[in-house]
BALOBA-1460 file (C-alpha; in Angstrom, 3 decimals):
// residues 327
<rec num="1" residu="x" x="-54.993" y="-25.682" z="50.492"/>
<rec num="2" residu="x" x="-55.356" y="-21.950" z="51.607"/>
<rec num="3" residu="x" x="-55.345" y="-19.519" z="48.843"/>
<rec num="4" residu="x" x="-54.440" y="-16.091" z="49.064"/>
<rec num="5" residu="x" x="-55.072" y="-13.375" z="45.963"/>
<rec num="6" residu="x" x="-52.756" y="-10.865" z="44.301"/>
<rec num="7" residu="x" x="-54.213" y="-8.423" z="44.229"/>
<rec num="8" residu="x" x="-51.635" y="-7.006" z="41.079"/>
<rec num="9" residu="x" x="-52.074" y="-10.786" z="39.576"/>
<rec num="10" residu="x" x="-55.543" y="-11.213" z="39.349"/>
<rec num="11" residu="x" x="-54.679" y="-14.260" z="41.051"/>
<rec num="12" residu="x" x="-55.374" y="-16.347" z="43.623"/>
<rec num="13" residu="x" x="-52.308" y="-18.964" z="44.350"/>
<rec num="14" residu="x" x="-52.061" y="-21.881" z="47.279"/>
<rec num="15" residu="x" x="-50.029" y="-20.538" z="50.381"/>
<rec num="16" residu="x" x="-47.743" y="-23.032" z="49.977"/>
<rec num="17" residu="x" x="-45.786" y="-23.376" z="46.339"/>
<rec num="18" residu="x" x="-42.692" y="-25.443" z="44.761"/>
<rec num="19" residu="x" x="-39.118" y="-23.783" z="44.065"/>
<rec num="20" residu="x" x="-37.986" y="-25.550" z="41.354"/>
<rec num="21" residu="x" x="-34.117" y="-24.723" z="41.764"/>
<rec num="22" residu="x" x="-32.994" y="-28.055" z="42.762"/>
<rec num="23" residu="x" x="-34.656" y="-29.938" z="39.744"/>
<rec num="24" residu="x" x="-32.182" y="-27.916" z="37.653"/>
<rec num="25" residu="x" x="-28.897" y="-27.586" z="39.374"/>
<rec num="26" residu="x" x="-26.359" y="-25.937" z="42.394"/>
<rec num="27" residu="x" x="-28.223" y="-29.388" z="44.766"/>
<rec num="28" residu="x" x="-26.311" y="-31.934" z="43.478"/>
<rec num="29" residu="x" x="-28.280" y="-34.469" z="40.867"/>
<rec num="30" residu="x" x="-31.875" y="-35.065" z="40.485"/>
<rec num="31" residu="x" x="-32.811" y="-37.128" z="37.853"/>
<rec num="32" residu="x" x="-35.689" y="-36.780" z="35.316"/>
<rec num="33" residu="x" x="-37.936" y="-39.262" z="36.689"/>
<rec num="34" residu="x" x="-37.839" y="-38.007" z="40.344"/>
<rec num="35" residu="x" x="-37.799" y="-34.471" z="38.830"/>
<rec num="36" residu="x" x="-41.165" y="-34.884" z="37.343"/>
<rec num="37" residu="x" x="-42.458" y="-36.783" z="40.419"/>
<rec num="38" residu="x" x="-41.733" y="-33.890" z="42.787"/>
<rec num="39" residu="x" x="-43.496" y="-31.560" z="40.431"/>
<rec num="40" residu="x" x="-46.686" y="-34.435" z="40.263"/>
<rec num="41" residu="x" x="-46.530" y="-34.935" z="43.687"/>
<rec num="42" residu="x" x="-46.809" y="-30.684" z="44.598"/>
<rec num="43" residu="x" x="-49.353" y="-30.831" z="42.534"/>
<rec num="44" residu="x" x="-51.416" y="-33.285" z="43.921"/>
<rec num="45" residu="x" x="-50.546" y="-32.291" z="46.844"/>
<rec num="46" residu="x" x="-52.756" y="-28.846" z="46.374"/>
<rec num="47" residu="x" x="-49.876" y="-27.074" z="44.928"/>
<rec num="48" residu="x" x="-51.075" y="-24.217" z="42.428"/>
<rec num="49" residu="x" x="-47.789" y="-21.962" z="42.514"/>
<rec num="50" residu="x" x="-44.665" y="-23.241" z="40.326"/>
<rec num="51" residu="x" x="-41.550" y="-20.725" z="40.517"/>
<rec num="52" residu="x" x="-38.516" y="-21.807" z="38.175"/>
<rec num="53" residu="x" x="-35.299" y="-19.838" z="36.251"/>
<rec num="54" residu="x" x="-33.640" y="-19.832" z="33.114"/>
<rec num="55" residu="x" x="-30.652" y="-20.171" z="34.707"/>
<rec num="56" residu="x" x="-31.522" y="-23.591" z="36.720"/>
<rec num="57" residu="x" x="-29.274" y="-26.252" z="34.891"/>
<rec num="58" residu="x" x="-29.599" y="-23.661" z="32.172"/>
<rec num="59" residu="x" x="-32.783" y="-24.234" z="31.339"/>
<rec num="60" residu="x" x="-33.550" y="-27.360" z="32.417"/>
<rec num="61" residu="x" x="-35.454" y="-26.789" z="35.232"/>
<rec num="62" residu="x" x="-37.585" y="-24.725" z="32.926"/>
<rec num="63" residu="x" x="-37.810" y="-27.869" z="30.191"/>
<rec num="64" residu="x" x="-39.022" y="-29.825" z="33.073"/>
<rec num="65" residu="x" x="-41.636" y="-27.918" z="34.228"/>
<rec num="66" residu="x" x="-43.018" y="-27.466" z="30.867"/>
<rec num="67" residu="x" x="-42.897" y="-30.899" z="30.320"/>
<rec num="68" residu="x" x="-44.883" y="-31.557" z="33.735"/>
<rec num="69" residu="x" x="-47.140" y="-28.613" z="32.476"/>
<rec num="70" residu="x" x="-47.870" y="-30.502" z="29.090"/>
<rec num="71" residu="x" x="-49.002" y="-33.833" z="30.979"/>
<rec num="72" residu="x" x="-50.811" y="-32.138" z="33.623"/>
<rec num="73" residu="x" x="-53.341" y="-29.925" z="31.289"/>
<rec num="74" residu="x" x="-54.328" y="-28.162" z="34.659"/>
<rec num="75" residu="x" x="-55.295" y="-24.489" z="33.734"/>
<rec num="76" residu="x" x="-55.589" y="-23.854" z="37.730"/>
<rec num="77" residu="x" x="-52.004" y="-24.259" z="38.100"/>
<rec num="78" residu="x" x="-49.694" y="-21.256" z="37.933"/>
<rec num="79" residu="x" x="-45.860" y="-20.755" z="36.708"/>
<rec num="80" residu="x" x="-43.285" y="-18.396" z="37.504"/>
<rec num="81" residu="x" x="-40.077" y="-17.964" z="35.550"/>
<rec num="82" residu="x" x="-36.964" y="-15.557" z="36.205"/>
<rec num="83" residu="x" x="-34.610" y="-14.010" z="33.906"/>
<rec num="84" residu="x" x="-31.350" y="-12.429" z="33.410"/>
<rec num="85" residu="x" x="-28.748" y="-14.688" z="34.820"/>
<rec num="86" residu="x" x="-27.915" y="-16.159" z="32.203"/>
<rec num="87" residu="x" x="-25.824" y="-13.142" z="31.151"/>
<rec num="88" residu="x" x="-23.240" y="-10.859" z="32.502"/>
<rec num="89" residu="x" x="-24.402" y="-8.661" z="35.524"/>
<rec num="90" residu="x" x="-24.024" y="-5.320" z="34.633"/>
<rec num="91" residu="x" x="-27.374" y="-2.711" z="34.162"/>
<rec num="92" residu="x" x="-25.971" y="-2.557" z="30.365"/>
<rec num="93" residu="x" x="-27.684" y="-5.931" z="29.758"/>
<rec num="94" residu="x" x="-30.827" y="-5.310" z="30.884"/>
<rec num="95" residu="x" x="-32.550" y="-4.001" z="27.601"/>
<rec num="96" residu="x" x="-35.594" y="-4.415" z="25.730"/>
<rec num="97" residu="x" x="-33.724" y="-6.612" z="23.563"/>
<rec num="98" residu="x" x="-33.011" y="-8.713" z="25.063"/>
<rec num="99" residu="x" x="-35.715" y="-9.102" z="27.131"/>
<rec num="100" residu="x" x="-37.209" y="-10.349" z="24.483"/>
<rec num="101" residu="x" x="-34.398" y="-12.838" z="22.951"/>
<rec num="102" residu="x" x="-34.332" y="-14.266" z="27.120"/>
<rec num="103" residu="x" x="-37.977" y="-14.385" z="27.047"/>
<rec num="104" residu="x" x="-38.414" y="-16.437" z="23.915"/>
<rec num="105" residu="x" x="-35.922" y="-18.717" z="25.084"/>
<rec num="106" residu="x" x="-38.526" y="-19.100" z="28.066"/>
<rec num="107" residu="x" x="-41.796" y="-19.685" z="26.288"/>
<rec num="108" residu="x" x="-40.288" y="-22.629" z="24.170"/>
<rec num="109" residu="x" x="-39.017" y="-23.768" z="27.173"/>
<rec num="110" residu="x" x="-42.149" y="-23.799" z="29.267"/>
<rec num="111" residu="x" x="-43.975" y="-24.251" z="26.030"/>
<rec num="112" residu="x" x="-46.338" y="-21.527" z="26.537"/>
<rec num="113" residu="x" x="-47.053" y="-18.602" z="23.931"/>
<rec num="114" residu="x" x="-47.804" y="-16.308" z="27.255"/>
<rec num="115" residu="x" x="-45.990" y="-16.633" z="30.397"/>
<rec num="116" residu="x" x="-48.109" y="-15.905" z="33.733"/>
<rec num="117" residu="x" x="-44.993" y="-14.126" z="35.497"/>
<rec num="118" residu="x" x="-41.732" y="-13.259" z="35.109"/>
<rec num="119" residu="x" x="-39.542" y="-12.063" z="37.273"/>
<rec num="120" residu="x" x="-35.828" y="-9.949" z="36.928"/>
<rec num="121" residu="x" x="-33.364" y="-12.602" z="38.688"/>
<rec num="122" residu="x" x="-31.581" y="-10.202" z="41.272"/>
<rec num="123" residu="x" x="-30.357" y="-8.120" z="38.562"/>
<rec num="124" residu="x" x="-27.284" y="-5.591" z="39.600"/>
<rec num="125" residu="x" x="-29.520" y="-2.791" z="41.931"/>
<rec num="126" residu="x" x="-29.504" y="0.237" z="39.599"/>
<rec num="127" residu="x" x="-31.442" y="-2.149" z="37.497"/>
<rec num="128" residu="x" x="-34.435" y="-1.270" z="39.880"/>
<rec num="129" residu="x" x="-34.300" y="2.318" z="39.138"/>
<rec num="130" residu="x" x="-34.586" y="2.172" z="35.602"/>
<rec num="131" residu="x" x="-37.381" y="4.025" z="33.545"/>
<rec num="132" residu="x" x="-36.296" y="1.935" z="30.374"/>
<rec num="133" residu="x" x="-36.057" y="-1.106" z="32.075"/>
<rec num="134" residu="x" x="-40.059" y="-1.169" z="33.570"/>
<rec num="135" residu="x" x="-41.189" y="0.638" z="30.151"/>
<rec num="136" residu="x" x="-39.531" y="-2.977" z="28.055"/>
<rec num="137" residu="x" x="-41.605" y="-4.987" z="30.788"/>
<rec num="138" residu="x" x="-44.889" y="-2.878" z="29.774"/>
<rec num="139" residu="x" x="-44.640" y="-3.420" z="26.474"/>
<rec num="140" residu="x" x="-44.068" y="-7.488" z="26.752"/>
<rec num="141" residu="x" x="-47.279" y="-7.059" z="28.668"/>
<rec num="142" residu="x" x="-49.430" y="-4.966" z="25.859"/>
<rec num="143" residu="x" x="-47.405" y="-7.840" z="23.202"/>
<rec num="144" residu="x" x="-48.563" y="-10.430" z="25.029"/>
<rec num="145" residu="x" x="-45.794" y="-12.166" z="25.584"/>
<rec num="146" residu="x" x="-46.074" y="-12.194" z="29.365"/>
<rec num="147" residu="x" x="-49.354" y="-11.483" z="31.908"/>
<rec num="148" residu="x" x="-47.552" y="-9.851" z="34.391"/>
<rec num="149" residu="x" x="-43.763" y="-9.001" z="35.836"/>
<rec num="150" residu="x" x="-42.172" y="-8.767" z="39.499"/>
<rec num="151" residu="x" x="-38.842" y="-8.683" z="40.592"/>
<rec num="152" residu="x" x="-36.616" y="-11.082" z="42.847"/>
<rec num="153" residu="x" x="-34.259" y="-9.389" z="44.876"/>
<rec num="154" residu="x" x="-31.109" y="-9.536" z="47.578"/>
<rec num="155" residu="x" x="-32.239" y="-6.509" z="49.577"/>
<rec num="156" residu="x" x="-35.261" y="-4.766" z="51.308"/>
<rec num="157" residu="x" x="-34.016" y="-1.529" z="49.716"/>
<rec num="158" residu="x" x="-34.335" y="-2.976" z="46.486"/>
<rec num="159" residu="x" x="-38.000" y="-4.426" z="46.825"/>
<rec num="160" residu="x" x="-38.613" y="-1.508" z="48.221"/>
<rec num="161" residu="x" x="-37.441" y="0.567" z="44.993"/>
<rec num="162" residu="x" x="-39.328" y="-1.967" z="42.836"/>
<rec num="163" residu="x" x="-42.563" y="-1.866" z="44.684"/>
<rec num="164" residu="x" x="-42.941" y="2.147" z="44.022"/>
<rec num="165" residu="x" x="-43.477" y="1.441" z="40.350"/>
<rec num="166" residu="x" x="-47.336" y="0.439" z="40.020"/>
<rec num="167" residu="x" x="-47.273" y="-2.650" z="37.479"/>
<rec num="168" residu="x" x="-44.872" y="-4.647" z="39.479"/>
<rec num="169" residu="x" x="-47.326" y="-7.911" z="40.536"/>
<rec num="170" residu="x" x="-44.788" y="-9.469" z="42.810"/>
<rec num="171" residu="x" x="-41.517" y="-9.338" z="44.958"/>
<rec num="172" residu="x" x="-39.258" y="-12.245" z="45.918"/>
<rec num="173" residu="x" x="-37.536" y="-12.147" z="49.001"/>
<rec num="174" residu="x" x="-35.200" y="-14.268" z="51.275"/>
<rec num="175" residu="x" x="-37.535" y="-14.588" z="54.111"/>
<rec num="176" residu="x" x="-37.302" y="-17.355" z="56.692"/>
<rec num="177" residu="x" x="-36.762" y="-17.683" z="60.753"/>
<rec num="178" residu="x" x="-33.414" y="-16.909" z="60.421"/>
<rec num="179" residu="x" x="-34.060" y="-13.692" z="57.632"/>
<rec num="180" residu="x" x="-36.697" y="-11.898" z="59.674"/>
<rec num="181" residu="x" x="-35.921" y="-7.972" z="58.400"/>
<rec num="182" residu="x" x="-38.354" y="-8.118" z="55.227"/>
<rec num="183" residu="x" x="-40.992" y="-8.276" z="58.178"/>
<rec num="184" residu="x" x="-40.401" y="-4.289" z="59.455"/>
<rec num="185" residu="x" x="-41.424" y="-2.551" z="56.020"/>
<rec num="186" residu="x" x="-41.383" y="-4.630" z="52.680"/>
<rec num="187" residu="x" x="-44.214" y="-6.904" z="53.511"/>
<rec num="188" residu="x" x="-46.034" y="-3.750" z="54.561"/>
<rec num="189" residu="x" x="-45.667" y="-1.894" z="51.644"/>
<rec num="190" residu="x" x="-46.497" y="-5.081" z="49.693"/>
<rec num="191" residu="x" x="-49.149" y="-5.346" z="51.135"/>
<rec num="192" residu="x" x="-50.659" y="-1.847" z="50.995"/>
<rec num="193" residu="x" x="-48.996" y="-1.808" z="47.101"/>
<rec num="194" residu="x" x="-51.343" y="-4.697" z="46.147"/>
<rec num="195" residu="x" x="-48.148" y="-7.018" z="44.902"/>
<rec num="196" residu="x" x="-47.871" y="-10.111" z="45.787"/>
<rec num="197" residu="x" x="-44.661" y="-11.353" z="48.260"/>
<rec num="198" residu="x" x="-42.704" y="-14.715" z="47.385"/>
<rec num="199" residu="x" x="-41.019" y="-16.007" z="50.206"/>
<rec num="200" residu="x" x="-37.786" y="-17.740" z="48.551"/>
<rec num="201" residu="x" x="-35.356" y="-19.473" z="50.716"/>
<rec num="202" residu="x" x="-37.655" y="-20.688" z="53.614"/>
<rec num="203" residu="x" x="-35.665" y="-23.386" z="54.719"/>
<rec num="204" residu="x" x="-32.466" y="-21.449" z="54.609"/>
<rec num="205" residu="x" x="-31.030" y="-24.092" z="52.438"/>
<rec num="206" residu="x" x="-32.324" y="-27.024" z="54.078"/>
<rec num="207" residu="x" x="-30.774" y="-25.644" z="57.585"/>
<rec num="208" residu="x" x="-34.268" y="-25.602" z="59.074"/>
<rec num="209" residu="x" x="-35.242" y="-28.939" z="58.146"/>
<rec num="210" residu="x" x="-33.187" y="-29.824" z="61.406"/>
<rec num="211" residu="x" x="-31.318" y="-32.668" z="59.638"/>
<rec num="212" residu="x" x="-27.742" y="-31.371" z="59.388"/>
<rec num="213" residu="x" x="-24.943" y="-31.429" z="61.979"/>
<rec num="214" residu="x" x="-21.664" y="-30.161" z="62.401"/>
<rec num="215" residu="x" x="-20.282" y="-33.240" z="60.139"/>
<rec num="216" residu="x" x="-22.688" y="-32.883" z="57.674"/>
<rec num="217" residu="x" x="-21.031" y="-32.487" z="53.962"/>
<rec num="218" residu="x" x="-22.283" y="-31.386" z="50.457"/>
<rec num="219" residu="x" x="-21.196" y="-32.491" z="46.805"/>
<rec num="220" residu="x" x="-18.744" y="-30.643" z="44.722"/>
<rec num="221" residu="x" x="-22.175" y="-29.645" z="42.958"/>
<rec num="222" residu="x" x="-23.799" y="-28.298" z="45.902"/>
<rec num="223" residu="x" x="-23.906" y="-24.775" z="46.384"/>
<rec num="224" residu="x" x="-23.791" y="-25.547" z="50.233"/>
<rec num="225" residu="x" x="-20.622" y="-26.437" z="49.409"/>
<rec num="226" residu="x" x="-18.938" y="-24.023" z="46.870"/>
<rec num="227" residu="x" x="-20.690" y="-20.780" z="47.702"/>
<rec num="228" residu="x" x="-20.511" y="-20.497" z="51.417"/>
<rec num="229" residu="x" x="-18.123" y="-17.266" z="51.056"/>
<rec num="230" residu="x" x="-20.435" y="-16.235" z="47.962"/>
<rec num="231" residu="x" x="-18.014" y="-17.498" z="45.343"/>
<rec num="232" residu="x" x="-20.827" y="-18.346" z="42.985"/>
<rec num="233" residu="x" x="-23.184" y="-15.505" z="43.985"/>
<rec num="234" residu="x" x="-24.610" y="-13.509" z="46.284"/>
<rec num="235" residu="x" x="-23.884" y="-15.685" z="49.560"/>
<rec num="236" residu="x" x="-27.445" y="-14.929" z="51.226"/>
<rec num="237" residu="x" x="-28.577" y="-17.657" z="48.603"/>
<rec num="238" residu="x" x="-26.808" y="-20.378" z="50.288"/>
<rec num="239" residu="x" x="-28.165" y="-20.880" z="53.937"/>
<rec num="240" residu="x" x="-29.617" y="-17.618" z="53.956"/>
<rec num="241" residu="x" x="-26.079" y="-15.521" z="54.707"/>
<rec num="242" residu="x" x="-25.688" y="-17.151" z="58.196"/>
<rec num="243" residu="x" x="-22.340" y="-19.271" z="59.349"/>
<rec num="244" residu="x" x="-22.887" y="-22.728" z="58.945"/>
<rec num="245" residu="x" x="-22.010" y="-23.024" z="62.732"/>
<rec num="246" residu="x" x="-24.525" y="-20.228" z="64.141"/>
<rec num="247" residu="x" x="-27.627" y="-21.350" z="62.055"/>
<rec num="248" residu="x" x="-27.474" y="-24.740" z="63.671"/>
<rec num="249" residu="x" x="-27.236" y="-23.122" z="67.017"/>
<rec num="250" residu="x" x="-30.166" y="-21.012" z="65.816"/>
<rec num="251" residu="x" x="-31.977" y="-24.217" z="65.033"/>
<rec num="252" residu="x" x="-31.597" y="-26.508" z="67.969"/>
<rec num="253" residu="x" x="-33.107" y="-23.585" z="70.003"/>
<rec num="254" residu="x" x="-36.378" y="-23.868" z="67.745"/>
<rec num="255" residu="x" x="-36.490" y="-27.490" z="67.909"/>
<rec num="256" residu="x" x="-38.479" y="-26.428" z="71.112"/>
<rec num="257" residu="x" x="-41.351" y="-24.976" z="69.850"/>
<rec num="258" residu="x" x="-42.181" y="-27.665" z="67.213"/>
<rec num="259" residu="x" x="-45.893" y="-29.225" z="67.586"/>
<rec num="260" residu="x" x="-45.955" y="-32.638" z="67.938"/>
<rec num="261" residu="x" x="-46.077" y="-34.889" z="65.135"/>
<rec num="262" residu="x" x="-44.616" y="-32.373" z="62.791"/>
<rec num="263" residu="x" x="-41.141" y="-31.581" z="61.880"/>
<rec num="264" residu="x" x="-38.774" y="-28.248" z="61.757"/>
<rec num="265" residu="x" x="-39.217" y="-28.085" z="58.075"/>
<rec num="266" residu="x" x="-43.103" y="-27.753" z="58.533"/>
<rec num="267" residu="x" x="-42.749" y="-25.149" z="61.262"/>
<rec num="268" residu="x" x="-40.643" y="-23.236" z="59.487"/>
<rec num="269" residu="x" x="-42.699" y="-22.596" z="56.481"/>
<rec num="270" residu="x" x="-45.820" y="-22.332" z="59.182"/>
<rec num="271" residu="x" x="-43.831" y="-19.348" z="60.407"/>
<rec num="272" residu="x" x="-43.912" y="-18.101" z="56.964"/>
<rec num="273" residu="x" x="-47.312" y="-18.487" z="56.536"/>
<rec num="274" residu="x" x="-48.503" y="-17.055" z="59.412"/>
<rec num="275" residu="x" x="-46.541" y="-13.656" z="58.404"/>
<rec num="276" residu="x" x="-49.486" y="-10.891" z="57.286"/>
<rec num="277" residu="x" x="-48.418" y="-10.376" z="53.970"/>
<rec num="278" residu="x" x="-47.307" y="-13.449" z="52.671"/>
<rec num="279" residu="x" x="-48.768" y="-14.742" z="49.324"/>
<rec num="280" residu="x" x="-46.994" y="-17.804" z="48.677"/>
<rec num="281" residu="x" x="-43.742" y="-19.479" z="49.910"/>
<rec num="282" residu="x" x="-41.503" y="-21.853" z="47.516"/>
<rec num="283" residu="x" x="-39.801" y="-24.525" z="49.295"/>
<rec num="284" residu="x" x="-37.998" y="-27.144" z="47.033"/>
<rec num="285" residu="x" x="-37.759" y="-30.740" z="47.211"/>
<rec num="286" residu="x" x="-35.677" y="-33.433" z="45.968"/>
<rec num="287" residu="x" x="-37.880" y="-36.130" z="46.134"/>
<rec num="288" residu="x" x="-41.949" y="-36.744" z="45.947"/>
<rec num="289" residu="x" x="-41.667" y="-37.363" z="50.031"/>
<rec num="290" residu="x" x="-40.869" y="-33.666" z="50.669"/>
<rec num="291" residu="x" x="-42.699" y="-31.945" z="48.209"/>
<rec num="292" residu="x" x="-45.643" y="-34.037" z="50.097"/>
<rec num="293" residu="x" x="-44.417" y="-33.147" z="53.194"/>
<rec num="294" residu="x" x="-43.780" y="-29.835" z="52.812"/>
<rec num="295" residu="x" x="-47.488" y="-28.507" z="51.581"/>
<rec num="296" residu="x" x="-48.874" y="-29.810" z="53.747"/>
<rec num="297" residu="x" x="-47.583" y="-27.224" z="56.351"/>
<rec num="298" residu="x" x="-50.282" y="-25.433" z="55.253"/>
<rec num="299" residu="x" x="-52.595" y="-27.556" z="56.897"/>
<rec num="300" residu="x" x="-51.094" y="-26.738" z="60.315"/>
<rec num="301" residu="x" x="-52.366" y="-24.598" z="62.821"/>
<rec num="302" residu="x" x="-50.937" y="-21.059" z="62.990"/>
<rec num="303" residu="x" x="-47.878" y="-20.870" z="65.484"/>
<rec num="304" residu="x" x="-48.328" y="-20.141" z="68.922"/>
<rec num="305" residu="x" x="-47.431" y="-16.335" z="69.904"/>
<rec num="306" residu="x" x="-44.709" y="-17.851" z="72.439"/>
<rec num="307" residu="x" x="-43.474" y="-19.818" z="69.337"/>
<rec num="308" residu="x" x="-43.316" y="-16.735" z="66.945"/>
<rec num="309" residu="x" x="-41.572" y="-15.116" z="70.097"/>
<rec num="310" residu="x" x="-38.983" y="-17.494" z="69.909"/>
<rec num="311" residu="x" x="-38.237" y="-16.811" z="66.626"/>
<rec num="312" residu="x" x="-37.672" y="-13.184" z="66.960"/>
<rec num="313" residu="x" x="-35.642" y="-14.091" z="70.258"/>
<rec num="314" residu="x" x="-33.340" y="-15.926" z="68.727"/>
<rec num="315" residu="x" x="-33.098" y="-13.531" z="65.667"/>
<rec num="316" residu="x" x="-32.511" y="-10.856" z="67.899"/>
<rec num="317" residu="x" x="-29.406" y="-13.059" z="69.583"/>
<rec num="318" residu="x" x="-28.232" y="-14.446" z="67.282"/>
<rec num="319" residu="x" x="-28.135" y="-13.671" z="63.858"/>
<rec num="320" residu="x" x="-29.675" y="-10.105" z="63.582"/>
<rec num="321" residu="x" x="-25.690" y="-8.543" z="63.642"/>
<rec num="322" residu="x" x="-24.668" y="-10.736" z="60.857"/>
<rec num="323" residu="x" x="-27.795" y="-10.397" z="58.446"/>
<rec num="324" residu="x" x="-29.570" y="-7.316" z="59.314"/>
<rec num="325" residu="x" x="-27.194" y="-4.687" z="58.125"/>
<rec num="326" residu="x" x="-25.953" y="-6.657" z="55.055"/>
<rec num="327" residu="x" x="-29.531" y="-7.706" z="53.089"/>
């Protein structure tokens, strides 16, 4: 698989890497067994880049991954975590403290005495701004208790608030043909800043696999289901912000431009890929199948320009009202 280095990591990761939200929770139920063959199969797959939460099923998407990590012994591979969701959003909570209590909580979960990143979960936005908060993260770094920090985040105004502060390694962003603002100045100043961009979300919730309809339904579980008005959180998590109804109109116009022999789901994270920019994206997968299916989009040829065209058109007609004022 391509590899592409960050620069603020040290690192060089595969283009393509796992999300590992949906072996924890908020996708209905995936059991152990298939858990740890998605994570086998990614791997295998040329997978190097493993992003999971604290939060996920509360720590079981972490457990998991640790326990893939244990029977894998591959020093190549590479494992995100997040943290503060577990608590209550307000800038109060996000202290050296306990920093430290969520980190611990993360190592024995992961079952490593240094983590290789960890990321601030979308914490509330003056969070961003803080002195105190990036001086706590500097000194887990010189303890080492973690190699390096980034931030995930809702907005470009946020990653772009993060990214002025020099030991940030990474951003995560919603970024995905139907999220296409990220590409006007955060990748950009990523890019020039030496951090690394995470592209989170690329299938917009499975949307752009091109396998849902109008009738399609989710599980009382699902977060397709019970955050489509952002009930749960912020509602750009759950098919990237856009109306049910509009992203599959967004979709079947895309269906188009799909080489032959390869699916939406593949062109969509080709898309990705081909932005300047990009280190890694995360899809998820529930099942060995798509973890397969989905690295190996990074064996495809870069998009056509009338292709990446497309995209933008149907941004531009589409969606670009709803999402680009908003995120």
């Amino acid at each position: 698989m391509e590899t592409r280095k960050i620069a603020r990591l040290g690192r060089d990761v595969g283009v393509v890497g796992l999300g590992c939200w949906q072996l924890g929770a908020d996708w209905g139920t995936v059991d152990e067994a298939d858990a740890l063959a998605v994570l086998h199969a990614a791997a295998d797959s040329g997978v190097t880049f493993f992003d999971t939460a604290d939060v996920y099923g509360d720590g079981r998407s972490e457990r998991l991954v640790g326990r893939f990590r244990a029977e894998r012994g591959d020093d190549a591979l590479f494992f995100a975590t997040k943290m503060g969701r577990r608590a209550e959003q307000v800038p109060e909570n996000y202290v050296a403290e306990n920093f430290r209590a969520w980190n611990d909580r993360s190592r024995a979960n992961l079952g490593m005495d240094t983590l290789d990143l960890v990321q601030l979960h979308c914490p509330p936005t003056p969070v961003y701004s803080s002195d105190a908060v990036y001086d706590a993260l500097d000194a887990m770094v010189d303890e080492g208790r973690i190699k390096a920090y980034g931030v995930s985040v809702e907005t470009c105004e946020e990653a772009l608030t993060a990214l002025e502060r020099p030991n940030v390694a990474s951003v995560q962003i919603i970024l995905n043909c139907l999220r296409l603002k990220p590409l006007e100045r955060v990748l950009p100043a990523a890019e020039k800043a030496g951090a690394g961009i995470i592209a989170r979300v690329p299938l917009a919730s499975g949307l752009l696999s091109g396998r849902y309809t109008a009738s399609t339904t989710f599980g009382e579980d699902d977060h397709r289901n019970y955050n489509r008005q952002g009930a749960a959180f912020d509602v750009g998590e759950t098919f990237s912000g856009v109306p049910f109804d509009v992203g599959l109109e967004a979709v079947e116009r895309l269906r188009a431009f799909v080489p032959e022999g390869r699916t939406l789901a593949q062109f969509a994270l080709r898309w990705i890929v081909d932005r300047p920019g990009v280190s890694v994206v995360i899809p998820g997968a529930r099942d060995a199948g798509q973890a397969q299916a989905n690295s190996s989009a990074a064996d495809l040829a870069p998009l056509t320009a009338e292709a990446t065209a497309a995209v933008e058109e149907v941004y531009d007609e589409l969606l670009k009202p709803l999402i680009h004022p908003r995120w």
